[in-house]
ZAKEDO-616745 format. One record per atom (N, C-alpha, C): residue in three letters; atom name; z, y, x. Coordinates in Angstrom, 3 decimals. Each point is the difference from the previous one (the first is absolute). Example, Ala and Ser with C-alpha at 12.3 -4.5 7.8 and 13.67 -1.06 7.14 Angstrom:
BEGIN
  residu  atome        c3        c2        c1
     ALA      N     7.800    -5.690    13.190
     ALA     CA     0.000     1.190    -0.890
     ALA      C     0.000     1.200     0.900
     SER      N    -0.720     1.050    -0.350
     SER     CA     0.060     1.190     0.820
     SER      C     0.730     1.090    -0.770
REM end
This chain:
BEGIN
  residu  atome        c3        c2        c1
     UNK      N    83.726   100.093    95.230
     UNK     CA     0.190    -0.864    -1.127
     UNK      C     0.868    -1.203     0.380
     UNK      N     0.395    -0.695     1.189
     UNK     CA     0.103    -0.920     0.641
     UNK      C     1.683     0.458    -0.240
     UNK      N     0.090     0.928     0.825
     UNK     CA     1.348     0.628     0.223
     UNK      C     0.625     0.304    -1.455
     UNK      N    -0.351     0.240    -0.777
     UNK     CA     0.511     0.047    -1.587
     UNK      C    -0.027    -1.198    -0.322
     UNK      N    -1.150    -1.065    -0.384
     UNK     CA     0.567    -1.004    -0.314
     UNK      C     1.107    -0.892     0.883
     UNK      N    -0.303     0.393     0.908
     UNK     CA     2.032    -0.847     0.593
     UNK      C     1.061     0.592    -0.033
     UNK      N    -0.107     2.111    -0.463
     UNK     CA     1.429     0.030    -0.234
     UNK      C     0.134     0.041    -1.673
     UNK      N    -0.591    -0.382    -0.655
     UNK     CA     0.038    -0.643    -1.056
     UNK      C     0.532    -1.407    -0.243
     UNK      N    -0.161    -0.727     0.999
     UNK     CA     0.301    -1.633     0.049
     UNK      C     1.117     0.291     0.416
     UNK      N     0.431     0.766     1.019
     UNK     CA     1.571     0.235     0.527
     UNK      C     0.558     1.001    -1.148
     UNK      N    -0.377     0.198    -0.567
     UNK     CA     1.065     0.464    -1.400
     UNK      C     0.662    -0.555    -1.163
     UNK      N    -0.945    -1.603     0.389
     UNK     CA     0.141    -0.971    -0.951
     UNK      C    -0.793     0.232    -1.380
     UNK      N    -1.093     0.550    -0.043
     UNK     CA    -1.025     0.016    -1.515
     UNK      C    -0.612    -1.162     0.251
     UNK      N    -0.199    -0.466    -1.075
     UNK     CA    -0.850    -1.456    -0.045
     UNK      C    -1.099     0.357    -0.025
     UNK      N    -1.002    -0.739     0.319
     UNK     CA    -1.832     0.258     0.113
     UNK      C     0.058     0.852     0.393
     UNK      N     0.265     0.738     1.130
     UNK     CA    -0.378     0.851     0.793
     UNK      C    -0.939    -0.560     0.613
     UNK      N    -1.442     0.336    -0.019
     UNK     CA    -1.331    -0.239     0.142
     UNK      C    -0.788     1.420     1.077
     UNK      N    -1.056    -0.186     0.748
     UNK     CA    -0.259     1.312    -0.021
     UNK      C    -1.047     0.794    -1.186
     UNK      N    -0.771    -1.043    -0.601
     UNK     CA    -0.467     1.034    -1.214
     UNK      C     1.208     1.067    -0.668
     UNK      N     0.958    -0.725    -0.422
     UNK     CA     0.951     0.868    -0.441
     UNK      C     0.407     0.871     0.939
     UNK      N     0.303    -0.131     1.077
     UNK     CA    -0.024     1.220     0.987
     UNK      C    -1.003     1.094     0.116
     UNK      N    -0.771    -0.930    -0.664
     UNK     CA    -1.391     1.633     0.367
     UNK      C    -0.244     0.408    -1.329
     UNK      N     0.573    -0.554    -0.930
     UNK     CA     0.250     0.680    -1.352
     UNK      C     0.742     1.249    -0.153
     UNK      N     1.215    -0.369     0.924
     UNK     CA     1.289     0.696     0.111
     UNK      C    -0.398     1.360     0.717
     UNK      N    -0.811    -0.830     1.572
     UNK     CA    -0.890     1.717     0.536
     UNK      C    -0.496     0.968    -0.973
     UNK      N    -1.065    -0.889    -0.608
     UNK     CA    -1.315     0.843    -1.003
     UNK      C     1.028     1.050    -0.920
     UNK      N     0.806    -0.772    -0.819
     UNK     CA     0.748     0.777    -1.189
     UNK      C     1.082     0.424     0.003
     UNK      N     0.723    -0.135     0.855
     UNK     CA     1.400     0.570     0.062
     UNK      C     0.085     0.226     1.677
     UNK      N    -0.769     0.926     0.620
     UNK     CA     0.036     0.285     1.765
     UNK      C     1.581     0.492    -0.150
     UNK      N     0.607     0.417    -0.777
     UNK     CA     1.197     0.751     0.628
     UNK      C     0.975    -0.888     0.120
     UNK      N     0.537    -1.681    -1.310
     UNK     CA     0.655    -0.789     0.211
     UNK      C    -0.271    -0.505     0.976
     UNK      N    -1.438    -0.681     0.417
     UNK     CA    -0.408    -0.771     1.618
     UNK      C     0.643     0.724     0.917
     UNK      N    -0.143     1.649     0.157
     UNK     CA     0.759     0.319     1.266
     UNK      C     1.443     0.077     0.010
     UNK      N     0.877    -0.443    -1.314
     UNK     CA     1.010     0.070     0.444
     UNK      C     0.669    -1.694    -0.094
     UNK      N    -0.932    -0.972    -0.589
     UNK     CA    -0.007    -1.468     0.554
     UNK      C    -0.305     0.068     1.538
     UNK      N    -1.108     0.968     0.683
     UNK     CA     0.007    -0.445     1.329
     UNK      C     1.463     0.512     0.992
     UNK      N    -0.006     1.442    -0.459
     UNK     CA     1.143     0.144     0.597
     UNK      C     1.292    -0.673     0.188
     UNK      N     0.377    -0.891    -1.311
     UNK     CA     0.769    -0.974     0.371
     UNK      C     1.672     0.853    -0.713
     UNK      N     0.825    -0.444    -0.023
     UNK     CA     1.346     0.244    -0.255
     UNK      C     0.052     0.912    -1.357
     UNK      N    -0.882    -0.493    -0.877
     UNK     CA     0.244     0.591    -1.465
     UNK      C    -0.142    -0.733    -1.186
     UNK      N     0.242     0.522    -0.879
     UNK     CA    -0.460    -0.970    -1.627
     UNK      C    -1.436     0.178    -0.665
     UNK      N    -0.779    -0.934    -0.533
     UNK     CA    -0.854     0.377    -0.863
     UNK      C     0.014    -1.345    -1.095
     UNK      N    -0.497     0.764    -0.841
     UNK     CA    -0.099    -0.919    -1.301
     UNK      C    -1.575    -0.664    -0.596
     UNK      N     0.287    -0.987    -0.663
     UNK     CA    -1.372    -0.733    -0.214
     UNK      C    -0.096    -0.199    -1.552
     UNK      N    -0.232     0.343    -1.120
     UNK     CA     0.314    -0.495    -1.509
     UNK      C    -1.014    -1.124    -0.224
     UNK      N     0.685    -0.875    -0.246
     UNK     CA    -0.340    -1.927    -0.095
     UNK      C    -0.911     0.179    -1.152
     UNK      N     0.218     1.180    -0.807
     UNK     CA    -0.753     0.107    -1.032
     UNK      C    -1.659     0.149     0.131
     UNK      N     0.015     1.237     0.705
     UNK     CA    -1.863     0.621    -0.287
     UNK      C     0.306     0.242     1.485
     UNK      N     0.417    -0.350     1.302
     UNK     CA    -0.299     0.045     1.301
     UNK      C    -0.002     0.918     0.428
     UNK      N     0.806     0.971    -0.422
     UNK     CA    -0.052     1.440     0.536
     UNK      C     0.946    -0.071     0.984
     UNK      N    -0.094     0.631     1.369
     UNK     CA     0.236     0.660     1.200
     UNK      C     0.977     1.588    -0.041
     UNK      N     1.379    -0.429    -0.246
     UNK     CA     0.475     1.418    -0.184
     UNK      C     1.204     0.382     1.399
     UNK      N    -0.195     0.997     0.087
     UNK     CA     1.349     0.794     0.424
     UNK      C     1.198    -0.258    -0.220
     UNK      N     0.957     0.387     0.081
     UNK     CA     1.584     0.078    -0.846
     UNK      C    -0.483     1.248    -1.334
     UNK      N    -0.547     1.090     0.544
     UNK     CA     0.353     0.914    -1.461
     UNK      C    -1.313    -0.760    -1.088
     UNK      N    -0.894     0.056     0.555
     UNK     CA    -0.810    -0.713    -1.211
     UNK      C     0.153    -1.298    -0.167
     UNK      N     0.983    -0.951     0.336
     UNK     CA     0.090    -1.157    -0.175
     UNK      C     1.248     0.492    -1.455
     UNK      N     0.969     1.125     0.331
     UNK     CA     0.861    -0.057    -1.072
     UNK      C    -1.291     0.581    -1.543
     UNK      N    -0.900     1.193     0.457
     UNK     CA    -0.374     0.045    -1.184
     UNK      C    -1.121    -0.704    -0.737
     UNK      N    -0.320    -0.912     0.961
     UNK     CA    -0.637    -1.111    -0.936
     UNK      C     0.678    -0.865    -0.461
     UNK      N     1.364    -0.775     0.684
     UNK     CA     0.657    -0.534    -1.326
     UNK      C     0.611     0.459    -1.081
     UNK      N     0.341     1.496    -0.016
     UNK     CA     0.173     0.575    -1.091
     UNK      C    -1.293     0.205    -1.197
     UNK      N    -1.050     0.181     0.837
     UNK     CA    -0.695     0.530    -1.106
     UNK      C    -0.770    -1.689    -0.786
     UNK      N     0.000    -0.750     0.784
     UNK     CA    -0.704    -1.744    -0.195
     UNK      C     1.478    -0.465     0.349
     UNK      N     0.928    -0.294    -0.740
     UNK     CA     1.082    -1.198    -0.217
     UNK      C     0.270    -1.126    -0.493
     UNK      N    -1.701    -0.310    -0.027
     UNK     CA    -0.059    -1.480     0.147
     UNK      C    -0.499    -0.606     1.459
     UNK      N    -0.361     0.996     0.632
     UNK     CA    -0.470    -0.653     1.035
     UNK      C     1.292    -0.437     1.418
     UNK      N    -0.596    -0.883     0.589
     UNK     CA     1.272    -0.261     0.481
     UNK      C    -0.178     0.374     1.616
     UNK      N     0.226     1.386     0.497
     UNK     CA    -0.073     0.110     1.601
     UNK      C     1.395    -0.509     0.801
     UNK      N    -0.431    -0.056     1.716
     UNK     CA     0.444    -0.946     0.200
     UNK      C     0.321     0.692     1.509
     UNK      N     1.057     0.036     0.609
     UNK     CA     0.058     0.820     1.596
     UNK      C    -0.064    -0.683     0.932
     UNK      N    -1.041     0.205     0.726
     UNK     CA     0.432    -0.640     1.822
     UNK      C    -0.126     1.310     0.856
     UNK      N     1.721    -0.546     0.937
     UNK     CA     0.316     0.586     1.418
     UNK      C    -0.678    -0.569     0.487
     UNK      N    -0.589     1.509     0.883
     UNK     CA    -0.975    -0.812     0.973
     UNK      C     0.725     0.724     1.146
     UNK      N     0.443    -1.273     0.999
     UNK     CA     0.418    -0.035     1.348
     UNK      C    -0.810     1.096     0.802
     UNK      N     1.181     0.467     0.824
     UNK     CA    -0.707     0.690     0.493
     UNK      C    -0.505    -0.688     1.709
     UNK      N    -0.791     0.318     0.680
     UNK     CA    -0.599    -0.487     1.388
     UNK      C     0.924    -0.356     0.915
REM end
């Protein structure tokens, strides 16, 4: 959890906390492992806090286009 919330802080997301890190574990294990791995994109929607991928980050703003998601590169190690 430790190690996610700092490559979260090195991706530049604001409130990167570790509750939210262990949010991120609990409900979305597959974005956390590719935040830990480092050298990829994931998305956050500012809206309802959802944790997406690239492909489900495109079809949730298609299908909710009011909501507003949002990308961080996350550096890789």
């Amino acid at each position: 959890m430790e190690a996610l919330t700092a490559q979260l802080r090195r991706a530049g997301i604001p409130h990167a906390h570790p509750s939210g890190a262990l949010d991120l574990l609990v409900l979305h294990p597959e974005v956390a492992a590719q935040v830990l791995a480092g050298g990829c994109r994931v998305y956050l929607c500012a809206t309802c806090g959802s944790w997406l991928d690239a492909t489900r980050a495109i079809a949730h703003q298609d299908a909710l286009p009011t909501h507003d998601v949002q990308g961080f590169n996350m550096p890789a190690e």
